[in-house]
N, C-alpha and C positions, 0 to 999 in steps of 0.2 A: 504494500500500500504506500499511496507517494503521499508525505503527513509537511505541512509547515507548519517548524514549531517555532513560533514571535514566541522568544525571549531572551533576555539583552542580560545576563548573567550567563556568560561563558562557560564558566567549572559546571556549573550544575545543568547547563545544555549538552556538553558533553559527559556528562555521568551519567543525566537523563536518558540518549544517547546509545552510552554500553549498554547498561545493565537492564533498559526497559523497553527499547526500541530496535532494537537491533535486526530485528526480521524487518523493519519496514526502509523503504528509502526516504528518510531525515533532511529534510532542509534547514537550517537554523539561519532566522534574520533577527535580528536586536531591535526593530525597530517599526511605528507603525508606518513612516516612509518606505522604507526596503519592504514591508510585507504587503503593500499596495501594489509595490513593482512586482514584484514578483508573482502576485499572483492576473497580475494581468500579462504577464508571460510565459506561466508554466497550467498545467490543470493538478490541481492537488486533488486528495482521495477524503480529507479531512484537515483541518484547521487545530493545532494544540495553542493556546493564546492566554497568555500572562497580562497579569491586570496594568500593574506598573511598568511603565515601558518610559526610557531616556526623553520620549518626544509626544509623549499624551498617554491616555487612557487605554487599555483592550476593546474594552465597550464601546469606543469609538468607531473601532474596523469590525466590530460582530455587530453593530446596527449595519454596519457599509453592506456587509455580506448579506446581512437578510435581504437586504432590499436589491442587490446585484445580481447575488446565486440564492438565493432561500433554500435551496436541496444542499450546498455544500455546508457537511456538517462540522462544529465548533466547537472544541471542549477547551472552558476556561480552566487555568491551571494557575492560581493565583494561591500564595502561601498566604494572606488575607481572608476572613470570611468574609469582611462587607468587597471585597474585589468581586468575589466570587459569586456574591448577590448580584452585582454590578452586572457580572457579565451574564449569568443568566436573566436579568432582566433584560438585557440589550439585545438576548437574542440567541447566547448559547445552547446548546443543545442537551448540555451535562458540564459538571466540574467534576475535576480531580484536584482535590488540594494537593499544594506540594508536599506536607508531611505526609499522602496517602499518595505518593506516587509507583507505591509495588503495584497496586491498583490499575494504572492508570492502564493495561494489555484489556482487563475486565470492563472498564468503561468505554473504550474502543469498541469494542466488540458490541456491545451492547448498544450505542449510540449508529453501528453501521448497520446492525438488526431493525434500527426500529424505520431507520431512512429506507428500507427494502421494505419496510411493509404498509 
């Protein structure tokens, strides 16, 4: 599955990365300028999207996408719980907090189920 994951903390994009993503092919952009470009150049399979970002809000680019792609699905992954309201208000499909990111194969999976049905 081709996943962009906007979030602008390095170490933990790459730990994220090994140890949880590893079957899928990983995009990582820092930012919600880079993850505009990008996804208006590439077709991603699923959106992984952090609240705090160097250049605005997550909830910013999960309203973008509702109203762009509505089918492509978005899981906020903000180590915040009001992020993580944020972004399911804005339009997310599910969160995966960062301290439940063993989780986050199970939320994937579950969020590409429900867009199939």
């Amino acid at each position: 599955m081709k996943i962009l994951f906007v979030e602008n903390h390095p170490v933990f994009a790459k730990t994220v990365i090994s140890k949880f993503l590893a079957a899928h092919e990983a995009t990582v952009v820092p930012s919600l300028s880079q993850s505009r470009q990008s996804i208006s150049t590439n077709k991603y399979d699923l959106i992984l999207l952090d609240y705090d970002l160097d250049d605005g809000k997550g909830s910013e680019l999960a309203v973008e996408i509702r109203t762009s792609n509505p089918k492509l699905p978005v899981i906020g992954v903000s180590s915040h719980q009001q992020g993580n309201v944020d972004l399911l208000q804005a339009g997310a499909n599910a969160i995966c907090a960062k301290m439940d990111f063993d989780r986050i194969e199970e939320v994937i999976v579950k969020v590409m189920k429900l867009g199939r049905s």
